[in-house]
MIZA-617769 format. One record per residue: residue number from 1; residue in one letter; y, z, x negated of N, C-alpha, C in turn. Coordinates in pm, whole numbers, plus 50000, padded with zeros to 5 digits. Example, Ala and Ser with C-alpha at 12.3 -4.5 7.8 and 13.67 -1.06 7.14 Angstrom:
BEGIN
1;A;49431;50780;48681;49550;50780;48770;49670;50780;48680
2;S;49775;50708;48715;49894;50714;48633;50003;50787;48710
//
This chain:
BEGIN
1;X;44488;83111;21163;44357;83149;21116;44370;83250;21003
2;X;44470;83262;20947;44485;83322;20824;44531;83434;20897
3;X;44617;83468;20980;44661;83581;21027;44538;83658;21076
4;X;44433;83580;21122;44291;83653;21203;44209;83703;21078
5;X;44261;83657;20976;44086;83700;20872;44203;83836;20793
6;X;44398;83813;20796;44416;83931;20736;44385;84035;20846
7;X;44413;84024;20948;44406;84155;21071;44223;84207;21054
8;X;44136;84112;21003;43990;84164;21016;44017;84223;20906
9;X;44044;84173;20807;44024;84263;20650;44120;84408;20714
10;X;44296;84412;20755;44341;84528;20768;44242;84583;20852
11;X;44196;84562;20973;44092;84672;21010;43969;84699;20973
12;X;43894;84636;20873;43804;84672;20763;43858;84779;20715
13;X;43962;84785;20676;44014;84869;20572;44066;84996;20641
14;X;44096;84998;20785;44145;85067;20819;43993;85198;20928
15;X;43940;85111;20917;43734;85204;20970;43748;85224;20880
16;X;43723;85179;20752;43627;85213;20623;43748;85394;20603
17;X;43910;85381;20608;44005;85485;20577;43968;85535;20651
18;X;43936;85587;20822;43958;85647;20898;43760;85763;20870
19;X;43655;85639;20805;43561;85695;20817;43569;85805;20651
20;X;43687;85758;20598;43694;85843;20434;43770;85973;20474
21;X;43810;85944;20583;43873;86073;20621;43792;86173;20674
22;X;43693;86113;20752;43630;86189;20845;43533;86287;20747
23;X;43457;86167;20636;43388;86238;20556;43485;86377;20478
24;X;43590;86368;20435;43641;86471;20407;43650;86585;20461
25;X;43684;86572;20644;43699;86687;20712;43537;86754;20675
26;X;43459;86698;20710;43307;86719;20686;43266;86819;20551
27;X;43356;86734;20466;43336;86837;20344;43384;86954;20320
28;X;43502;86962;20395;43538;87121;20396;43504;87188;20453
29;X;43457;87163;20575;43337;87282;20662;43254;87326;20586
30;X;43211;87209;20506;43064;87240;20451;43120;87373;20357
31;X;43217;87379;20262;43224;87459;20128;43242;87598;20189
32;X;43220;87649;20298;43203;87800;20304;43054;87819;20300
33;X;43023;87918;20235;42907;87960;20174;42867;88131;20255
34;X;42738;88200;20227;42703;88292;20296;42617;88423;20212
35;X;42643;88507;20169;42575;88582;20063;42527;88723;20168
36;X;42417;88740;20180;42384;88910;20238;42328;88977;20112
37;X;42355;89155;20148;42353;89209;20059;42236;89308;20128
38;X;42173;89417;20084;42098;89522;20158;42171;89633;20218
39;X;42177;89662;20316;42178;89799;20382;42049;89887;20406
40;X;42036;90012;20369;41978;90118;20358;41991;90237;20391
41;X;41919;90334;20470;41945;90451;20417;41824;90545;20449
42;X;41843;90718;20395;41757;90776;20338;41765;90889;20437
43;X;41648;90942;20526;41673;91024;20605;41596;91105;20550
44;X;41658;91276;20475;41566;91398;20431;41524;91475;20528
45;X;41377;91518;20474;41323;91562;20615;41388;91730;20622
46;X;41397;91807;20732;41464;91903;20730;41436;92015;20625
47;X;41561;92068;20621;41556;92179;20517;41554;92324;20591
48;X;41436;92437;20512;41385;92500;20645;41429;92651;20519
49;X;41476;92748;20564;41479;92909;20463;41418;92986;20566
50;X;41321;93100;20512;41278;93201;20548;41297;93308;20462
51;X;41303;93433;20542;41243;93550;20464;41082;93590;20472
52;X;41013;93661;20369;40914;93712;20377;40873;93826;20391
53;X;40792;93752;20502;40784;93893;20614;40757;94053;20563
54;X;40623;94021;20444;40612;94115;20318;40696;94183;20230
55;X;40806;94119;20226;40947;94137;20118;41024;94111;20185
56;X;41099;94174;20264;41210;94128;20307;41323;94209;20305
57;X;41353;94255;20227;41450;94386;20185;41511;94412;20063
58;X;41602;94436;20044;41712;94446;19925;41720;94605;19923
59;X;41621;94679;19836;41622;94825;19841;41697;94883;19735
60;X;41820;94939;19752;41861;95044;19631;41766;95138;19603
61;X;41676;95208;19648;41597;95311;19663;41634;95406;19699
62;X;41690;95598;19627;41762;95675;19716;41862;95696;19581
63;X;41991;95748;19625;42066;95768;19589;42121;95961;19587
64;X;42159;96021;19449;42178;96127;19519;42306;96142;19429
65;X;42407;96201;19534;42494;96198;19466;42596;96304;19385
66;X;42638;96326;19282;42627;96435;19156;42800;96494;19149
67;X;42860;96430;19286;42985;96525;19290;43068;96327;19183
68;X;43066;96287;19247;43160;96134;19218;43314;96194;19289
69;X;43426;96119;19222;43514;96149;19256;43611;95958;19290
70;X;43496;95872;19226;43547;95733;19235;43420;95640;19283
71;X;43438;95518;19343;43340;95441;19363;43254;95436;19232
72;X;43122;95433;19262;43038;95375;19173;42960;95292;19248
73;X;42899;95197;19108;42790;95073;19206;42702;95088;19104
74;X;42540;95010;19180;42427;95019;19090;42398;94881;19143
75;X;42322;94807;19081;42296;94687;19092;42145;94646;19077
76;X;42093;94589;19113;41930;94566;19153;41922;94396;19132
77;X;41859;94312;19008;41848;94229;18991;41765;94182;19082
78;X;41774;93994;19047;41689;93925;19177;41529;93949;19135
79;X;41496;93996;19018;41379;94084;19013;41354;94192;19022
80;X;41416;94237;19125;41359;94389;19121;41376;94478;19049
81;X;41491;94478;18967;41531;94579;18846;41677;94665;18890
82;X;41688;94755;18870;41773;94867;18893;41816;94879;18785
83;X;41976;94833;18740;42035;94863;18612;42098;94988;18613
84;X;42178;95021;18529;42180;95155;18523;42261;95252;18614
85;X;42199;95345;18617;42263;95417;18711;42373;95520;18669
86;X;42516;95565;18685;42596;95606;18688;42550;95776;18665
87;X;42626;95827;18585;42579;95949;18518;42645;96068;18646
88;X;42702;96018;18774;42725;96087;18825;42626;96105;18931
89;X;42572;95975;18953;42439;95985;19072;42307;95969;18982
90;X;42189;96037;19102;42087;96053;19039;42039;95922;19136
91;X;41968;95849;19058;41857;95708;19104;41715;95745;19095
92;X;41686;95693;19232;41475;95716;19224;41447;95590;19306
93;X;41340;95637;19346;41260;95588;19503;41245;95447;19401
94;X;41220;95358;19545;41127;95182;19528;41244;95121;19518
95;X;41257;95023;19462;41356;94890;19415;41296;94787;19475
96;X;41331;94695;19559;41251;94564;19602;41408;94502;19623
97;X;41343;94331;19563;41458;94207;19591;41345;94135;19684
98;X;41415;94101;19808;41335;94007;19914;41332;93846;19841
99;X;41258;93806;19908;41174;93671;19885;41224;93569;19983
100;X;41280;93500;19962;41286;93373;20047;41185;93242;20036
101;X;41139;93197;20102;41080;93074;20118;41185;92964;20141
102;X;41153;92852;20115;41198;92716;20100;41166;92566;20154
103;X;41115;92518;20247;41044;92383;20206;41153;92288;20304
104;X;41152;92163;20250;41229;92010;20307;41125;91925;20149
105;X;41244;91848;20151;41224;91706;20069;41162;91730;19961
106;X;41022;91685;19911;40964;91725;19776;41077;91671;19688
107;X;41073;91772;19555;41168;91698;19400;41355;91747;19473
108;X;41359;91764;19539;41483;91779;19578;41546;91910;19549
109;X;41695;91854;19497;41750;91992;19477;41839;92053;19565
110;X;41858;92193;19627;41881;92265;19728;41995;92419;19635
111;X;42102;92330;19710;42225;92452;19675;42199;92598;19777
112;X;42207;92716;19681;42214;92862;19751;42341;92929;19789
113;X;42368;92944;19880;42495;93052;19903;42460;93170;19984
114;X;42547;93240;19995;42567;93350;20093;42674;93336;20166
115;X;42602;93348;20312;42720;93356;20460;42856;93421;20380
116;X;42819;93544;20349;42930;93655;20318;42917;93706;20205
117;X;43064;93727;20130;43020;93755;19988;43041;93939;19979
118;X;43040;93980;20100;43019;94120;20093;42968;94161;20213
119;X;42853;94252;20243;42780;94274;20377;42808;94446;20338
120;X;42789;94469;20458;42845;94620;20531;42734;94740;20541
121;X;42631;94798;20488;42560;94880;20514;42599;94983;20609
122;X;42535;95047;20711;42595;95136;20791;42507;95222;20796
123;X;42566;95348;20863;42464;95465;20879;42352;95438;21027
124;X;42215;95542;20982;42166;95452;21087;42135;95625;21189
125;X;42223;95563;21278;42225;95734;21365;42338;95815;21358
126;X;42343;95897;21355;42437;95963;21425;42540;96052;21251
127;X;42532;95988;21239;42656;96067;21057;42662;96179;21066
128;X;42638;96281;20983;42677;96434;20969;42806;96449;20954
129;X;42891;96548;21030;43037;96537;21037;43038;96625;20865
130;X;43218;96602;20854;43267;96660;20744;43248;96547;20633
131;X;43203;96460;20670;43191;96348;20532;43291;96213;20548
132;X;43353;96183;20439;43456;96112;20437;43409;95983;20470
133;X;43318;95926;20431;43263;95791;20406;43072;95781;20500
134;X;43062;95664;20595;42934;95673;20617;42893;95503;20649
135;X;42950;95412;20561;42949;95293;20526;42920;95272;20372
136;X;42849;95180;20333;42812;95134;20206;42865;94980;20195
137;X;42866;94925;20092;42884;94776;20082;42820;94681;19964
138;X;42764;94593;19982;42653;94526;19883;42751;94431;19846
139;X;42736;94334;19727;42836;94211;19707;42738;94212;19568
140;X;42815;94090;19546;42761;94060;19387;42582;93972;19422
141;X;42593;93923;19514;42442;93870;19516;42411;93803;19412
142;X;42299;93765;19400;42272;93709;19237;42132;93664;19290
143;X;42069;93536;19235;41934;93488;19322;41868;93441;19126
144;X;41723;93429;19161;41674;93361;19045;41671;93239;19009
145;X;41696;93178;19108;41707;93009;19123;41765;92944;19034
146;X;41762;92858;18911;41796;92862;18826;41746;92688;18822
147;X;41846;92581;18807;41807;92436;18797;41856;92354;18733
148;X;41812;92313;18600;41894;92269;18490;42026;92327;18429
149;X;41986;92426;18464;42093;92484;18477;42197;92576;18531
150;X;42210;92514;18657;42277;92571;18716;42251;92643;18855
151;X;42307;92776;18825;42271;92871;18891;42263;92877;19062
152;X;42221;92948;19127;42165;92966;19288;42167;92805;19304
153;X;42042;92726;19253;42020;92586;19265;41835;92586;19243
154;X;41796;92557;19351;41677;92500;19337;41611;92370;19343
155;X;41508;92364;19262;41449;92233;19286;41319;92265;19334
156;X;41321;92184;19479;41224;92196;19564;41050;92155;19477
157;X;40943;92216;19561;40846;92147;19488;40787;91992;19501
158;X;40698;91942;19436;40709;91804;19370;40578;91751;19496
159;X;40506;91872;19564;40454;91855;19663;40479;91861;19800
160;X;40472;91736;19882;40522;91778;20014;40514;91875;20090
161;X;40603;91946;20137;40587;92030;20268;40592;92176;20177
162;X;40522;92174;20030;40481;92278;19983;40657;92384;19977
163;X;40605;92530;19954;40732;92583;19977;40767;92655;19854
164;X;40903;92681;19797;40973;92662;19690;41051;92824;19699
165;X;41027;92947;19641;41051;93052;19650;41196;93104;19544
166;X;41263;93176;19610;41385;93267;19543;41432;93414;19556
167;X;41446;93497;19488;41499;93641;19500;41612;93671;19480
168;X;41676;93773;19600;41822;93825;19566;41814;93961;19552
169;X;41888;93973;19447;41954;94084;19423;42121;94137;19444
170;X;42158;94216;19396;42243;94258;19437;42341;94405;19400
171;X;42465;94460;19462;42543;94572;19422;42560;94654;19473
172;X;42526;94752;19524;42562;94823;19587;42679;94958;19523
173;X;42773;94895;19627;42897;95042;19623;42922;95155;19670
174;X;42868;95302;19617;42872;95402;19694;42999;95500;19662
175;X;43036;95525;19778;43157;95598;19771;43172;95715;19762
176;X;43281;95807;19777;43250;95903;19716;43290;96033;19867
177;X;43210;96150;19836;43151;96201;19966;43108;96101;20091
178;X;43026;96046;20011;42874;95964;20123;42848;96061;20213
179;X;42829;96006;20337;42754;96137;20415;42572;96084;20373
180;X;42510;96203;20385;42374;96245;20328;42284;96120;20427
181;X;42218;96007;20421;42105;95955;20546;42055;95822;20468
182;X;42041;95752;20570;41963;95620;20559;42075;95509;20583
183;X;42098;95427;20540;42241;95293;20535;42116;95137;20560
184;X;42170;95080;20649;42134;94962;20699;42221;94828;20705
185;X;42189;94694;20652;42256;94638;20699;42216;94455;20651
186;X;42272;94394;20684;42136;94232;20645;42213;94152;20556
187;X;42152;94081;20480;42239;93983;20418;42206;93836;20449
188;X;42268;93736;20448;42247;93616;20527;42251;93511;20407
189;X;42164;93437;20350;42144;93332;20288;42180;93214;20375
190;X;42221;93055;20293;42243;92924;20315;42147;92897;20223
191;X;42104;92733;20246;42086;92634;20198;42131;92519;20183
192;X;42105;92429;20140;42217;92274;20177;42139;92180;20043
193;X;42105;92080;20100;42047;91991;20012;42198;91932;19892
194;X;42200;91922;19801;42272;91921;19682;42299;91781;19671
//
């Protein structure tokens, strides 16, 4: 009889161990835990450049030239200003810096570049022979865009859609025995949200 009440107590003891175990496995499942965080993101609506249709031209005006024996350049700010002109050429005619338009993301700021940091003016027609040179070359672009600072940087306007304006200027290099005409040639602006 005594052997029957220790074998009930050892298997008392041995449920009650087997169920202290079980609760344990239980508890370590439980201690992994689960934290989410936010994902987001920000789609800008497109960024759009134009020229104006009104302004759309980077004019040296005319050039005449006074017997040069070395390159000279004259330069035409992004306002429309003609700095000085070289005591060997004579400067006249209209000065115009074209106008670009702007619009994407209101408040946003929009980096300026140029495709090319030197564009090619050419003659337009047929060149008068005997002249050494009947190519020109612009470089030195220069825009008004100006954003805290820092330069060919705009900040878009604070109204949607509304459009956000800039002027280039520029250098022109004329060489020496130019043939006598009209020189053509485009310059290509970027944008890029900043």
């Amino acid at each position: 009889m005594e052997g029957t009440t220790n074998m009930n107590k050892f298997l008392r003891y041995a449920a009650a161990g087997a169920a202290v175990a079980s609760f344990g496995i239980a508890s370590s499942a439980q201690a992994a835990t689960t934290a989410q965080a936010s994902a987001t993101a920000i789609i800008l609506s497109s960024l759009a450049v134009s020229v104006d249709a009104s302004n759309n031209t980077l004019s040296f005006g005319t050039i005449a030239d006074g017997g040069i024996s070395a390159d000279q350049t004259i330069a035409v700010s992004a306002a429309g200003v003609r700095g000085t002109c070289p005591a060997s050429l004579t400067c006249a005619g209209t000065i115009t810096a074209p106008t670009f338009h702007v619009t994407g993301a209101k408040s946003k700021a929009v980096n300026i570049s140029f495709v090319n940091a030197t564009e090619t003016l050419t003659y337009v027609g047929t060149a008068p022979s005997g002249f050494t040179s009947n190519t020109m070359s612009v470089g030195s672009f220069v825009t008004d865009a100006t954003n805290g600072g820092v330069s060919n940087q705009l900040l878009l306007s604070a109204t949607a859609g509304a459009q956000t304006d800039f002027h280039v200027g520029g250098t022109l290099t004329v060489h020496p025995d130019q043939a006598p005409g009209t020189y053509q040639g485009t310059l290509t602006v970027s944008v890029a949200y900043n």
